[in-house]
N, C-alpha and C positions, 0 to 999 in steps of 0.2 A: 341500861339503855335509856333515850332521853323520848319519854313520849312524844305523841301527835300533839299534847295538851300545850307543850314548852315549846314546842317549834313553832305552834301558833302565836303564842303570848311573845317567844321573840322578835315576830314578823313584824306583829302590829308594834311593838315597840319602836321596832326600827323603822317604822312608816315616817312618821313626823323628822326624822333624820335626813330620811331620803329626800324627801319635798324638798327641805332646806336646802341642799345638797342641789337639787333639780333647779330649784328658784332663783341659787346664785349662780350656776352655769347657765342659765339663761341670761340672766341680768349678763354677765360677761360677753355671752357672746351678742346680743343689741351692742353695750359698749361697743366692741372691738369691729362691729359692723356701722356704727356709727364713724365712727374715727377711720377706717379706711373710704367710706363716700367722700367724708370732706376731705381726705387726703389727693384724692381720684377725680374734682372738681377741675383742678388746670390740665390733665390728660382729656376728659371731659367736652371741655370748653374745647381744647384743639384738637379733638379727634371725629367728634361726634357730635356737632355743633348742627346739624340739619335736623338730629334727632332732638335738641335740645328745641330749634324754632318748630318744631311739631309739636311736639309736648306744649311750646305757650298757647299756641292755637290750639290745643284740644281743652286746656286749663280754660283759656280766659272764654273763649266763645263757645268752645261744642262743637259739635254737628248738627243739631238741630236746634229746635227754638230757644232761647235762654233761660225761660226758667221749666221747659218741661224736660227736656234730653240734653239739654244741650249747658254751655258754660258756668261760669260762678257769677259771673258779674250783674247777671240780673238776679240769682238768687240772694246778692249780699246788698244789693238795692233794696229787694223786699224786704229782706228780715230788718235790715238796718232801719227803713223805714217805719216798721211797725214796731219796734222796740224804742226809737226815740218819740214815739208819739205817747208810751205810756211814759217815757221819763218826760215828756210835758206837762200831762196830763197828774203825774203824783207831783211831779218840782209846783206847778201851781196851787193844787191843792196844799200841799202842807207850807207852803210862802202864805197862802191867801191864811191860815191860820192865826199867823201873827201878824198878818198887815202887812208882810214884805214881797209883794207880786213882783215889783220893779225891778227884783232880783231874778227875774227866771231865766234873762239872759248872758247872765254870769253862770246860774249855773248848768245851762245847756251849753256852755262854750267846754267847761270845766270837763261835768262828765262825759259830754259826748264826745271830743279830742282824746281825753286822756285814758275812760276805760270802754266806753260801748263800742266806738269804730273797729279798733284793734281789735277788739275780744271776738265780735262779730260775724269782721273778717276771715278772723282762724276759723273759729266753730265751721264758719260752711263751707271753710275749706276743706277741714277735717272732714266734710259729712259729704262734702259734694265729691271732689276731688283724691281723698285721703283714701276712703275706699275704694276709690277706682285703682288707687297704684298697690292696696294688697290684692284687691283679686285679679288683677291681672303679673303680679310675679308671684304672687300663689296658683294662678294654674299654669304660669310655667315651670315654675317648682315640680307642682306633682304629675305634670307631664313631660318632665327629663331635660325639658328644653333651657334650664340654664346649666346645667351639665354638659349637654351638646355645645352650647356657646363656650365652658371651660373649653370643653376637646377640642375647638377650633381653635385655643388660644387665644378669643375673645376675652378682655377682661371685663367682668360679668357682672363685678360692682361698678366701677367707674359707668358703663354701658346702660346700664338697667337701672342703678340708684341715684348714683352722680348728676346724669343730666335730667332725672325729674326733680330733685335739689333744687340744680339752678332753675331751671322752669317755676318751679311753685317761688322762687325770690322774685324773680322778676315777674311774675306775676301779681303779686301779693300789692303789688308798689299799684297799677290801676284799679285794682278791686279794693283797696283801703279808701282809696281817695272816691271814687264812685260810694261806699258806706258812707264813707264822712258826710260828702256833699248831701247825700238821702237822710242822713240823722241830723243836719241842721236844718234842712230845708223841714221836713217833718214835725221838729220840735217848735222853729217859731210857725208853722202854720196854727199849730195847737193852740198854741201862747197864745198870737195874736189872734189868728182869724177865728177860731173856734172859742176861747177865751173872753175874747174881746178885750186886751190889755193892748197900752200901745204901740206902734211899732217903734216909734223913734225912742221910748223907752227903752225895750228888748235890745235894738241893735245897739241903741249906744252903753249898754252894760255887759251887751255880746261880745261888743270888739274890745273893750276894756278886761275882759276876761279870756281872750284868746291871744295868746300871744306867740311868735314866731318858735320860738321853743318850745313851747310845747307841740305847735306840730311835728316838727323834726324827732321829739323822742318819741310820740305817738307813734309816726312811723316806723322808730327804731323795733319798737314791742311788737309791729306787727312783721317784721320782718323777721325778728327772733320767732314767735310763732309759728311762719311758716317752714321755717328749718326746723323745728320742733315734730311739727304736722309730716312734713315730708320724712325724716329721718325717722319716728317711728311705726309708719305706713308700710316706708319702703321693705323696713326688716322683717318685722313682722310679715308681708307678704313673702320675703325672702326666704324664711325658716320655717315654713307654711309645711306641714305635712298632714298625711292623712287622710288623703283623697279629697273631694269637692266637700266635704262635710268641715276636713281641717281647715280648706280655705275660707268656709264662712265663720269658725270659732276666730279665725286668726283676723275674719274682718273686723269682728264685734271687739276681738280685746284690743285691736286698737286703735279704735276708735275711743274705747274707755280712756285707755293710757292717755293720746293723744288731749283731750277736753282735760283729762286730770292736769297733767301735763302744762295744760295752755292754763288754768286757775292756778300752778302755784307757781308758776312764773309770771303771771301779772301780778301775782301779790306783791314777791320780790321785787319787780321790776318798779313799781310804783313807788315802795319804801327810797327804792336805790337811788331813783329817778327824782323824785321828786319831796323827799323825805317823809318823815311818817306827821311834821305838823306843816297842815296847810298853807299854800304861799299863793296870793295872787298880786304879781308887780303889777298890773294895771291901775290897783288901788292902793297900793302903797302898803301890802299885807303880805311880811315876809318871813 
């Protein structure tokens, strides 16, 4: 007969099997839930188009004030603001090092276009935003109601994921451009006003170093982002179980995913974008 002793040691054997086993059926099923939202986008778009211009207004503005209940746009103002003022505040310092101050407006054009706005952007939309689309289809999950919308023959992705999709895209597009505006304005007040460097310096090494391309991919990252943001919010809230306890595990992990997520797709996107050795055509630096 096979003791208690051997049917233990083969459990725990077979634990690390199982996880594996658990970890890639998860992974698959995100996938294949990913991949049906953006399939479900032009059903979406023409079916449930009222539901989609609600979602931008509860996205961009809220219900209440903007940065205490209510939208993203003044929270990506704040943050955006206070993050380009320490990359002022260190670009000066370590320029005033070697004597190159006159450069801080090259490279407030540089970093703040190409990695602060976008990255920003995402993060508060993952925090602000992000969360609100798992707990609210995590407590329809564990309270039946996307089940009930099956049995109506409601389709439940297209409905529930699809059109907060499009909403966080078209969203993404005034809350970048509201960060941006807040991380440059921010950065030369440092420079200049707080600094005391010049302005006609700053600006004429600011516009030499922003150039139209780079806004246009900046925005691209940040709209890859919020498909990022949304697609694994939405699932996660989707596959939510285990009463109100699972929907707040299933907010936190994706929330992790989601920031993971958005760091090694900037990494990517920057090599891809812009190669991995530095290029400024304003200067002739290619």
């Amino acid at each position: 007969m096979i003791g208690t002793g051997t049917v233990a040691r083969a459990r725990r054997a077979g634990r690390p099997l199982r996880r594996t086993y658990d970890g890639f059926a998860r992974f698959g099923a995100h996938v294949t839930f990913f991949v049906q939202v953006i399939a479900g986008i032009p059903f979406a778009v023409r079916k449930y188009w009222r539901h989609i211009l609600r979602e931008i207004g509860d996205v961009s503005f809220g219900s209440a004030s903007l940065l205490a209940g209510g939208g993203t746009i003044g929270i990506v103002f704040a943050m955006s603001g206070v993050a380009a003022i320490m990359v002022g505040v260190e670009t000066h310092r370590g320029l005033e090092l070697i004597g190159m101050t006159s450069l801080s407006g090259l490279l407030s054009a540089i970093a703040n276009t190409r990695e602060l706005a976008p990255v920003v952007a995402s993060i508060a939309l993952a925090a602000k935003v992000g969360t609100g689309f798992t707990a609210r289809l995590g407590a329809m999950r564990i309270s039946d109601e996307i089940d009930a919308l099956d049995s109506m023959a409601v389709r439940s992705v297209p409905f529930l994921a699809s059109t907060r999709l499009v909403a966080a895209i078209v969203c993404v597009v005034p809350i970048y451009m509201v960060g941006l505006l807040a991380a440059y304005i921010a950065t030369r007040f440092t420079v200049v006003t707080m600094a005391g460097d010049s302005a006609g310096t700053y600006d004429y090494y600011f516009h030499l170093g922003l150039g139209a391309s780079d806004l246009w991919l900046s925005l691209a990252k940040a709209l890859v982002f919020a498909m990022i943001v949304a697609l694994v919010h939405c699932s996660y809230g989707f596959h939510a179980s285990g009463g109100p306890e699972g929907v707040g595990r299933a907010a936190g992990r994706a929330l992790r995913t989601s920031i993971l997520a958005i760091g090694i797709a900037d990494v990517a996107m920057t090599f891809a974008l812009w190669g991995i050795e530095p290029a400024v055509p304003g200067l002739g630096l290619s």
